[in-house]
C-alpha positions in Angstrom: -26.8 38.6 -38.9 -29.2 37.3 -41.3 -31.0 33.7 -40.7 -29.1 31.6 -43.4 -25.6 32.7 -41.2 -27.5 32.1 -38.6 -28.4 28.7 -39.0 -24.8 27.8 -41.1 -22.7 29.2 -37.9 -25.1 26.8 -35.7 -24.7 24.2 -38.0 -20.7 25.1 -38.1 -20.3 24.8 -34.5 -21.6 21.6 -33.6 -19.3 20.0 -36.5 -16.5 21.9 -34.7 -17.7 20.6 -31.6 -15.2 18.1 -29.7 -16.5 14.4 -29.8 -18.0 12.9 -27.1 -15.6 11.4 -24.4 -16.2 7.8 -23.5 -16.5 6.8 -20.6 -13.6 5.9 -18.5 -14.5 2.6 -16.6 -13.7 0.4 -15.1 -14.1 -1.2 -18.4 -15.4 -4.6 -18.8 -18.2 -7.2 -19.7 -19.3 -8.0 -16.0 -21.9 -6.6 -14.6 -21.9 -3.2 -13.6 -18.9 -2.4 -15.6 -18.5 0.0 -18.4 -18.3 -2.2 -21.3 -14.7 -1.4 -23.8 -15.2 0.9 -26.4 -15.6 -1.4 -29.1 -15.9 -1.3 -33.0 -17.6 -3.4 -35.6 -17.2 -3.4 -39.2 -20.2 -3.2 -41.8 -20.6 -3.7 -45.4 -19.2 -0.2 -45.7 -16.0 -0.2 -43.8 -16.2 3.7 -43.6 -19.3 3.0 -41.7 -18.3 0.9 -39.2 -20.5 0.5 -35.6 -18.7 1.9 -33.0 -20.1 1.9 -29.4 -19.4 5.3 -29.0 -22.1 6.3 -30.9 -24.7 5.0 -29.1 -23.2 7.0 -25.6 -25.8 9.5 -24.5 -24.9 10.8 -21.2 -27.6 13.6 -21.4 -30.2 11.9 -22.3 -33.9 12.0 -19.3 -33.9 8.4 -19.3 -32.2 5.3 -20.1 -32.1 3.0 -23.2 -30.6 -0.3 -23.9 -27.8 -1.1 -26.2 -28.9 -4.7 -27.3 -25.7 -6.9 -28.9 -26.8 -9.9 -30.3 -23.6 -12.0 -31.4 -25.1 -14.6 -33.4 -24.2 -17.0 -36.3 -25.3 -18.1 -39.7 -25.1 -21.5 -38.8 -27.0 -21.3 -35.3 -30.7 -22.6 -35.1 -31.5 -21.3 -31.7 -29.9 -17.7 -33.4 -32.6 -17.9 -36.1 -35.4 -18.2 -34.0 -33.9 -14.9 -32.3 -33.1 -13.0 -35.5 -36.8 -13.9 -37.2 -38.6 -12.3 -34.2 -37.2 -9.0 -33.6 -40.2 -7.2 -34.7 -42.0 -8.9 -32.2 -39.2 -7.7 -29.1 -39.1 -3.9 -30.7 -43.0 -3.7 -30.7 -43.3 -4.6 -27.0 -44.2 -1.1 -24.8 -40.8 -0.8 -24.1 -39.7 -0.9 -27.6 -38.5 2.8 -28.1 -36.2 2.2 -25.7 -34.6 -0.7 -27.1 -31.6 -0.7 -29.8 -30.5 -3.8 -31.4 -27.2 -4.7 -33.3 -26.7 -7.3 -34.5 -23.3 -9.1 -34.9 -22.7 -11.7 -36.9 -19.5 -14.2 -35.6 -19.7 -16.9 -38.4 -21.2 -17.8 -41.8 -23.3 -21.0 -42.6 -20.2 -23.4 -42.3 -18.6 -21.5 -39.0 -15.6 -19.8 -41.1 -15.6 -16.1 -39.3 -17.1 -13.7 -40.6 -16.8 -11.3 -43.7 -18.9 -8.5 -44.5 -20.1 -10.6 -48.1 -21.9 -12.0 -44.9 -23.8 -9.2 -43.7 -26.5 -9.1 -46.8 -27.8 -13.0 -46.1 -27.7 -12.3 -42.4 -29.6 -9.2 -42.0 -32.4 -11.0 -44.7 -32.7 -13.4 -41.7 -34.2 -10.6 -39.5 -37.4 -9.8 -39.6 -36.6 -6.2 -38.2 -33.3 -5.2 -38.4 -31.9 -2.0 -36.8 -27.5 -2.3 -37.4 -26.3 -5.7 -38.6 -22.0 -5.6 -38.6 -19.4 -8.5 -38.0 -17.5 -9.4 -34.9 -15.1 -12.3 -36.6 -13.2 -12.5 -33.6 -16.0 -12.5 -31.2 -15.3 -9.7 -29.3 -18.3 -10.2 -26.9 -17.1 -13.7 -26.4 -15.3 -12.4 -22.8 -19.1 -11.5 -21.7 -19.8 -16.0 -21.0 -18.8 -16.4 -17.5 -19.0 -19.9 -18.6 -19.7 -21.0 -22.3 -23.1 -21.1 -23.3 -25.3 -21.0 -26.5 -25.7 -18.8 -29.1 -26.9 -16.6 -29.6 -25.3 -14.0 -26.9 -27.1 -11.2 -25.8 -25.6 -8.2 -23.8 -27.6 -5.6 -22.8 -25.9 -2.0 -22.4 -27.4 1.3 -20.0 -27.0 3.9 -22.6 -26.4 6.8 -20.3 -23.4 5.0 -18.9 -22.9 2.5 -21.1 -22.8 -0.3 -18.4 -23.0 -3.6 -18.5 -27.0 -4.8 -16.8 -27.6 -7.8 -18.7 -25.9 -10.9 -20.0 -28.1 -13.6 -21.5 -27.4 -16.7 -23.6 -30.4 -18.1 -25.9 -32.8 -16.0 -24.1 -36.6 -17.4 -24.0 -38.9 -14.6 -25.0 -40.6 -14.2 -21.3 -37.9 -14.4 -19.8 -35.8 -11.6 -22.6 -38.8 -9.1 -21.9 -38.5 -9.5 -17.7 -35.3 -9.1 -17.9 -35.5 -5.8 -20.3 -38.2 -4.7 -18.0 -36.1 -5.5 -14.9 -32.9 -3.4 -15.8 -35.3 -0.4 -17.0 -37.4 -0.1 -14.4 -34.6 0.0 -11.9 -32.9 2.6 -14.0 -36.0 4.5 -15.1 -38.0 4.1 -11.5 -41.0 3.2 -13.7 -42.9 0.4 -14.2 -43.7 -1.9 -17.4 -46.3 -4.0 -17.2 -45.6 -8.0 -16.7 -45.1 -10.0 -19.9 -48.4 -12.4 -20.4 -46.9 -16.3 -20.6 -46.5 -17.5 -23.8 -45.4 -21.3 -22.9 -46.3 -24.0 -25.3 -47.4 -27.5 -24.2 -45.5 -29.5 -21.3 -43.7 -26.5 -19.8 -42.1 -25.9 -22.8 -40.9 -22.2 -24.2 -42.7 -20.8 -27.5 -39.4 -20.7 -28.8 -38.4 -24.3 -28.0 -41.9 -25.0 -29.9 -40.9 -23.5 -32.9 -37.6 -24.8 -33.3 -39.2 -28.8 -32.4 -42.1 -27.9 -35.7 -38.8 -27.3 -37.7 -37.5 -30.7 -36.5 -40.0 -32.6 -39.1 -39.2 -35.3 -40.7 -37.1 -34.7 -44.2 -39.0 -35.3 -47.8 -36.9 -34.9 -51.0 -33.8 -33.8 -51.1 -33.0 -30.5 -52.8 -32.1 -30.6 -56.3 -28.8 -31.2 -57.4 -28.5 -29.5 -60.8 -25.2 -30.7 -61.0 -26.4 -34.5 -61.7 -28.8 -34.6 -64.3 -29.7 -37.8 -63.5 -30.1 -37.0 -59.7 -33.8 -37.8 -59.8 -34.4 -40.4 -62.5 -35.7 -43.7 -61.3 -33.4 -45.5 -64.4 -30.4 -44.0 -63.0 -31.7 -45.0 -59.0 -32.2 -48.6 -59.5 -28.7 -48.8 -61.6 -27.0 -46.6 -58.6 -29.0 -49.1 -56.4 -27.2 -52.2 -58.0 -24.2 -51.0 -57.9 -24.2 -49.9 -54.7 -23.9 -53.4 -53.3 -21.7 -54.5 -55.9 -18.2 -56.0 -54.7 -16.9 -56.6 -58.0 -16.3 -52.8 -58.3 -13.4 -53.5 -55.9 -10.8 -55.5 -57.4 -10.5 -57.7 -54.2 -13.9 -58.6 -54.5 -15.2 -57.5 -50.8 -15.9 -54.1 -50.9 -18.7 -52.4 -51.7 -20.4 -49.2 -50.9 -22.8 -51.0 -48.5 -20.0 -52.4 -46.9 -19.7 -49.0 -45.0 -23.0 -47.8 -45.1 -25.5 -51.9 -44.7 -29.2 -50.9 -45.1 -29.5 -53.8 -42.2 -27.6 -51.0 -39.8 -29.1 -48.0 -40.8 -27.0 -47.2 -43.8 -23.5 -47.3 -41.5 -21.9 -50.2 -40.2 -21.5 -50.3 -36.6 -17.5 -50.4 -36.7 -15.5 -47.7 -34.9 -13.6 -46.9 -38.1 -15.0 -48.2 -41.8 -12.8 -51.3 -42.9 -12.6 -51.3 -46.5 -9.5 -53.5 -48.2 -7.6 -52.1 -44.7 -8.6 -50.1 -41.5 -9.8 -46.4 -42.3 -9.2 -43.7 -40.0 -12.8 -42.7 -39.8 -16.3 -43.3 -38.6 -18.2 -44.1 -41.4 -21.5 -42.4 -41.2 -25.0 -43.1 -42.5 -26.1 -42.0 -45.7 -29.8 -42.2 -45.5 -29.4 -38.1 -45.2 -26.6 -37.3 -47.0 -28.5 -36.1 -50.0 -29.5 -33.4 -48.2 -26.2 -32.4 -47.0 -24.5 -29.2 -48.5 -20.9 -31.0 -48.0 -19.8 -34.7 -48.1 -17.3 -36.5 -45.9 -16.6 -35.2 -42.3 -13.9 -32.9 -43.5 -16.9 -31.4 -46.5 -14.0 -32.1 -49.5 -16.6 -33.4 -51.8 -19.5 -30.6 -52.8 -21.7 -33.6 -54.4 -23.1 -37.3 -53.4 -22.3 -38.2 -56.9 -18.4 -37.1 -55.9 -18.2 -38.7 -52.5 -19.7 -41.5 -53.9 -16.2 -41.7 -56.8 -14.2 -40.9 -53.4 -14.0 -44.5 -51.6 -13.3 -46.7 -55.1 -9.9 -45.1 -55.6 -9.0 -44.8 -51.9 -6.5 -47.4 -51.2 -7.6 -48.5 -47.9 -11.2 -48.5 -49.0 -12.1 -50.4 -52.4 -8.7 -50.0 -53.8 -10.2 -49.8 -57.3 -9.4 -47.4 -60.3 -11.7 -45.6 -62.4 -10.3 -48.4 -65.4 -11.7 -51.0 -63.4 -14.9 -50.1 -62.1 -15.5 -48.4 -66.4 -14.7 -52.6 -67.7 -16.8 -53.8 -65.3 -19.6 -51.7 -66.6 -19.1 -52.6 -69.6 -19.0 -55.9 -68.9 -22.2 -56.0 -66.2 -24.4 -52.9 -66.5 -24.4 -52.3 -70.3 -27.8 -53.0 -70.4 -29.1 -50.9 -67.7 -26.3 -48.3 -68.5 -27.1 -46.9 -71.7 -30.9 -46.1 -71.1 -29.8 -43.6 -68.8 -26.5 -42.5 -70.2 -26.5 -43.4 -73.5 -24.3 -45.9 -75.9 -21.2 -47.2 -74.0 -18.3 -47.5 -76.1 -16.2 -50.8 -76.5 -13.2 -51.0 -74.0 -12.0 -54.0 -75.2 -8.7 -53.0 -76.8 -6.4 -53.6 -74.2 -3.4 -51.3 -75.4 -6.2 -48.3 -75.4 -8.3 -49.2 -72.2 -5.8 -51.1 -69.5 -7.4 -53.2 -66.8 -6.6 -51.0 -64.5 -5.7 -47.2 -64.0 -6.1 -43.6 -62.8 -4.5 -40.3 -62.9 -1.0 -40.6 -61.9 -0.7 -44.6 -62.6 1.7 -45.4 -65.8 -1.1 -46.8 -67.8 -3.2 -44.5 -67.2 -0.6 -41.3 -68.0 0.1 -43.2 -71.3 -3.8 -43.1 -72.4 -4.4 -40.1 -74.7 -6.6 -37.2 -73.1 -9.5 -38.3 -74.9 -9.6 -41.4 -73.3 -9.1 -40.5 -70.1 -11.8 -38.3 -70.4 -14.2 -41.0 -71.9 -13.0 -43.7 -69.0 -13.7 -40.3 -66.4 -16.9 -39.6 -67.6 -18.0 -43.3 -67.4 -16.6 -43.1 -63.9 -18.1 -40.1 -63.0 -21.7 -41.4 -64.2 -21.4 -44.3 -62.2 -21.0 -41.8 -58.9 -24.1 -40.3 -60.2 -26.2 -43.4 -60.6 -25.6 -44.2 -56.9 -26.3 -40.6 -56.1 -29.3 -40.9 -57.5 -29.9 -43.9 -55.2 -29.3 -42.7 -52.4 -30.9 -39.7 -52.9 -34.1 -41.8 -52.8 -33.8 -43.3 -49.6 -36.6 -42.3 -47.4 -37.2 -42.7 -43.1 -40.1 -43.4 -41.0 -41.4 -41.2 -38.4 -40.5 -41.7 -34.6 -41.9 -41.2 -31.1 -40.3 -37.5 -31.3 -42.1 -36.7 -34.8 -45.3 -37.9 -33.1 -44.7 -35.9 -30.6 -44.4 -32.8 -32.4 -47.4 -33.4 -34.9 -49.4 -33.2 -31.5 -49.3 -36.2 -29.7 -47.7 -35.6 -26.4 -48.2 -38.7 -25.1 -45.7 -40.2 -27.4 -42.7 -39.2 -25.1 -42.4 -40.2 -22.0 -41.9 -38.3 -19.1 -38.2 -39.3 -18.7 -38.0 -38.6 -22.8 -40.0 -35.3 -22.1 -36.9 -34.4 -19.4 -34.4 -35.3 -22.0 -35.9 -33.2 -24.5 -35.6 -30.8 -22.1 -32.0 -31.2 -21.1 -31.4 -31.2 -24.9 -32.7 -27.7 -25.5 -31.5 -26.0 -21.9 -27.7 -27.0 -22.4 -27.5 -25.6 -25.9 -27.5 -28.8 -28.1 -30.3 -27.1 -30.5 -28.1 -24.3 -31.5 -26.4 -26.7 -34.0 -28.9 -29.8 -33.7 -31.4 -28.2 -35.6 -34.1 -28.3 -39.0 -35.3 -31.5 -40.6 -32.0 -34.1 -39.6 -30.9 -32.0 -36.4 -27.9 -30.3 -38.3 -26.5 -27.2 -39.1 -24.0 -28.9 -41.8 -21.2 -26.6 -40.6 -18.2 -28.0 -39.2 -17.4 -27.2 -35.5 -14.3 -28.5 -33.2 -15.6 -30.6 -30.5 -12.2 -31.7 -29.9 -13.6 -35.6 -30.0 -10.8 -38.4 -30.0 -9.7 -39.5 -33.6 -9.6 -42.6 -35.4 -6.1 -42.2 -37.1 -4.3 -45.7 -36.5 -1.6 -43.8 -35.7 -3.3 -41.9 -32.8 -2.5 -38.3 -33.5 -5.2 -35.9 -33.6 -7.4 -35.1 -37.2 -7.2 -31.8 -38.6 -10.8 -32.2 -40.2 -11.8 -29.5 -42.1 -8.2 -27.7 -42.1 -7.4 -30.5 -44.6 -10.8 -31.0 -46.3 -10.7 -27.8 -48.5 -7.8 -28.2 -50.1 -9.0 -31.3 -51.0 -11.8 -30.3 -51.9 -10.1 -27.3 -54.3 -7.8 -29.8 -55.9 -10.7 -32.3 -56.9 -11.3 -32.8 -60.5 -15.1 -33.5 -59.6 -16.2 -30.2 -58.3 -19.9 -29.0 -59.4 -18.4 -25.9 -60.9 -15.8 -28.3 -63.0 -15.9 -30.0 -66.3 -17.8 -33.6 -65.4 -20.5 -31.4 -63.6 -24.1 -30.7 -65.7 -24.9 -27.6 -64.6 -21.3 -25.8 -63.5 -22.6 -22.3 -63.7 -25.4 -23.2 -61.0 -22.9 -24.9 -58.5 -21.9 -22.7 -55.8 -18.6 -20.7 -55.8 -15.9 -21.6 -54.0 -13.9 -18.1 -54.4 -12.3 -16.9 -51.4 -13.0 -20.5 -49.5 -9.7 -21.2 -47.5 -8.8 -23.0 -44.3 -8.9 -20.6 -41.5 -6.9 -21.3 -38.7 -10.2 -21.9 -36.9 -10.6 -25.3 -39.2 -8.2 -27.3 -37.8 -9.8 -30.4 -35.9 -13.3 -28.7 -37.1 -15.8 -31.7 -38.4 -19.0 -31.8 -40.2 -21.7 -31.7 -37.2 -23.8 -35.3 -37.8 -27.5 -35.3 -38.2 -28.8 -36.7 -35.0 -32.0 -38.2 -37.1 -31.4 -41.7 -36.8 -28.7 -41.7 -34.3 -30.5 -43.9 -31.7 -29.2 -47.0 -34.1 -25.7 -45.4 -35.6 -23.1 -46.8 -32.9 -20.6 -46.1 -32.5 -20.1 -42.1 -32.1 -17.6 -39.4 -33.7 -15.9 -39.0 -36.8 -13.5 -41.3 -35.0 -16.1 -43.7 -33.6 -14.3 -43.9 -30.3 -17.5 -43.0 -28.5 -19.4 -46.5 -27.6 -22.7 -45.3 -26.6 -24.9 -41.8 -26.4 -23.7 -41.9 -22.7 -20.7 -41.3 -23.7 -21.3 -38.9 -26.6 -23.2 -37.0 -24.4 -20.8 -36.5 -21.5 -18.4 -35.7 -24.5 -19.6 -32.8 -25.7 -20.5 -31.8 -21.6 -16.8 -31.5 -20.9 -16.3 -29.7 -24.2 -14.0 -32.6 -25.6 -10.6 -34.0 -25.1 -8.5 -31.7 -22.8 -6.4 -29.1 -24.3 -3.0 -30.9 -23.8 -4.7 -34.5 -25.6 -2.7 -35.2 -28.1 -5.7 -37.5 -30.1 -8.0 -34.3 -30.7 -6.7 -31.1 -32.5 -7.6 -27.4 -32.4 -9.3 -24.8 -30.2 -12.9 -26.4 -29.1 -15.3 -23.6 -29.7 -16.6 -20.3 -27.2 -20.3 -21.0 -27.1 -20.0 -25.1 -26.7 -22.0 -25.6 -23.5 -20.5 -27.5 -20.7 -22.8 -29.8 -18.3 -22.4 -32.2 -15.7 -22.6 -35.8 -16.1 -25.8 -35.8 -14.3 -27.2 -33.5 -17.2 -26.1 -35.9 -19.9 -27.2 -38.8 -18.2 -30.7 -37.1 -18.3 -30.3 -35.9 -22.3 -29.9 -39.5 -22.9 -33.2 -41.1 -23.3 -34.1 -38.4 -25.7 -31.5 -39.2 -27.7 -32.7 -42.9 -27.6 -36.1 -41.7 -29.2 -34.1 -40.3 -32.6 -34.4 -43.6 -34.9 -34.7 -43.2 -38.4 -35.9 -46.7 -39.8 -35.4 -46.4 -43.4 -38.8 -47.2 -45.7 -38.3 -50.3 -47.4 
């Protein structure tokens, strides 16, 4: 036999070969057992990760499987994901494996594999990256606990030795060295401390220096007047202007009173009638990516044309609010949007009207479009208001910038209850916010008492508006993100927008209802994961890795919370 048949009938065998048999349990994700032979898809689905492939049954010593189920939207996940190198160059690196799962994308909708790319860019090492939508590690949490979830897997039996939640980096490496040098009989040496300042972890550290205090807002190509001072102090007038509201009593600062921290201290906002929502502050929402709880506006300068033709709020038309620019704001109007034409012919241009009102479905398209786009700039005008708005520091920002007297101890313990029962893996960055929407199963603010489907009901609303940025009234539709594929999963029922917690010492009451009176009681909310299962005032399935505490442990959080003010610069 010569060496080419040689090789080639080597070569032939071992594809002939019979694949590996899995272990056969006791299969599951406690410790000690075998975990399930489990499969993940990646952006090829012909390649998917299957645990299988990491079995090595032969092999001299043991290595560990490391899944990480994480999620776009997860600060405490990022800090994970950006120091991988770091974990894999440790001396016990080689033995180490890490896939990565990703559970949800940036606004908690499951995840695809048009996921993966954005994901894996977020590690700073990456090995395997795939998608578990339906978080199939989820049954590892003997009690819920923050992402991101680590399980760590013997290779040579493929056991369960490790589950962690949010890991600190000391005590990720003792643990790692732990489980190998039991199963290797060797011995690693002992990771060096690498605490910050008052006891707390590197990686709590990090994630406070990300907590700074917010500039400008991104850029909103969609308004081109987002940033010019002309349109600001127009948007600023008629932000407190009532005669926008046929009533004469509502305004936008009616809901959101710069004396109250840009909300208005009411359970639910009262407009021309009771709303069914918590109205919240806007001295952030520039930097938001959605508007509203539910995220069915994509713009300030749409959620800001939201409220004037809701009935229960100004109760106005875009007819109205256009003649009473005409007739009040000419002047400062047409510097910034150019000439404003005459409404004055009554038969064109009623008093009053928008789509779906007789008058208004008698106007020709032109002129609905003119009256619209008049409309439309005054949303932008108030956009460009409110994306001016500016806070102060606090006692936490001091903190942070090096001043660690600025907390005190009892502040310092809250901070600390505030990281250890998961609160930072969606209070995080510059306003404490992921801007994705979660369910927390929090009590609504219907007047009719029945729970809020949220988000479930947001995006179709926010697919039928007429003022998306990809849509005619925007200025830049081809730079406004795509909504293709976006569609309420059943996941989005009773999901909300998760509220910055920058400023939230003076923004009373609490919840997109505002049936929470006090932090106290926000606090022990979210310990008891919500409204039971069976309350009818709270919709939808509250969430696998929302951390449950005692009230003991949310009486302690408190006084942290206390220190978030946000007193707006004058």
């Amino acid at each position: 036999m010569d060496w080419w048949s040689a090789v080639f009938g080597v070569v032939l065998a071992g594809a002939c070969a019979p694949p590996l048999e899995y272990p056969r349990g006791p299969f599951g994700f406690e410790l000690g057992k075998v975990i399930p032979e489990l499969s993940f898809e990646t952006a090829d689905p012909s390649l998917p990760v299957r645990l299988r492939d990491y079995y090595e049954p032969a092999a001299a010593s043991s290595r560990l499987l490391i899944l990480r189920a994480g999620a776009a939207w997860c600060g405490t996940c990022q800090w994970h994901l950006g120091h991988t190198g770091e974990l894999l160059a440790l001396d016990i690196g080689p033995s180490l494996t890490v896939v990565d799962l990703l559970v949800a994308d940036a606004d908690n909708v499951p995840a695809t594999a048009g996921g993966l790319a954005a994901y894996r860019a977020a590690i700073d090492a990456p090995q395997m990256v795939a998608i578990d939508p339906g978080f199939q590690l989820g049954p590892a949490m003997s009690v819920p606990g923050p992402l991101p979830l680590v399980v760590v897997v013997d290779r040579r039996t493929m056991i369960v030795r490790g589950v962690l939640n949010d890991p600190d980096p000391d005590a990720l490496e003792t643990t790692l060295k732990s489980i190998l040098k039991k199963l290797n009989q060797k011995v690693y040496a002992s990771p060096a401390s690498t605490d910050g300042p008052d006891q707390f972890h590197r990686n709590q550290w990090d994630l406070f220096r990300g907590m700074t205090l917010p500039a400008a807002p991104p850029a909103d190509p969609t308004n081109a007047k987002a940033d010019d001072a002309a349109a600001a102090a127009l948007g600023r007038a008629l932000f407190s202007d009532v005669t926008l509201s046929p009533a004469g009593t509502v305004s936008c600062a009616t809901c959101h009173d710069p004396l109250k921290s840009f909300a208005d201290a009411r359970p639910q906002s009262q407009g021309v009638s009771l709303g069914d929502r918590n109205a919240p502050s806007v001295l952030f929402a520039a930097h938001a990516r959605w508007q509203f709880w539910d995220g069915r506006a994509d713009s300030l300068w749409a959620q800001a044309l939201g409220p004037m033709e809701n009935p229960k709020e100004f109760n106005s038309s875009r007819l109205f609010v256009a003649h009473a620019v005409e007739d009040r704001y000419r002047a400062s109007y047409e510097p910034v949007f150019g000439i404003l034409p005459s409404l004055v012919d009554p038969a064109r241009f009623p008093a009053s009207g928008k789509p779906g009102d007789p008058g208004w479905q008698a106007m020709t398209v032109d002129d609905q479009r003119l009256i619209t786009r008049i409309y439309v700039n005054v949303g932008k005008a108030i956009a460009a208001f409110e994306r001016s708005l500016r806070a102060q520091p606090n006692a936490f920002d001091a903190y942070v910038g090096g001043d660690l007297a600025a907390l005190t101890s009892t502040q310092k313990d809250g901070l600390r209850q505030f990281m250890i029962g998961g609160c930072a893996q969606c209070h995080w960055g510059p306003r404490l916010t992921d801007d994705a929407f979660h369910v927390i199963r929090f009590p609504t603010g219907r007047q009719d008492g029945t729970g809020d489907p949220g988000r479930k009901d947001g995006i179709p609303s926010l697919l039928a508006s007429e003022f998306l940025g990809t849509g005619e009234y925007s200025d830049a539709p081809a730079a406004a993100r795509s909504f293709a594929g976006l569609t309420a999963a059943p996941s989005a029922l009773g999901a909300f927008k998760t509220p910055p917690l920058r400023g939230v010492a003076t923004t009373a009451p609490y919840g997109h209802g505002g049936a929470l009176p006090t932090l106290l009681d926000v606090a022990k909310a979210y310990g008891t994961a919500g409204l039971d299962p069976a309350d009818p005032k709270a919709v939808g399935q509250s969430e696998p890795w929302l951390p449950t505490f005692s009230s003991v442990h949310a009486m302690e959080l408190t006084p942290f919370l206390e220190v978030l003010t946000a007193p707006p610069v004058p």
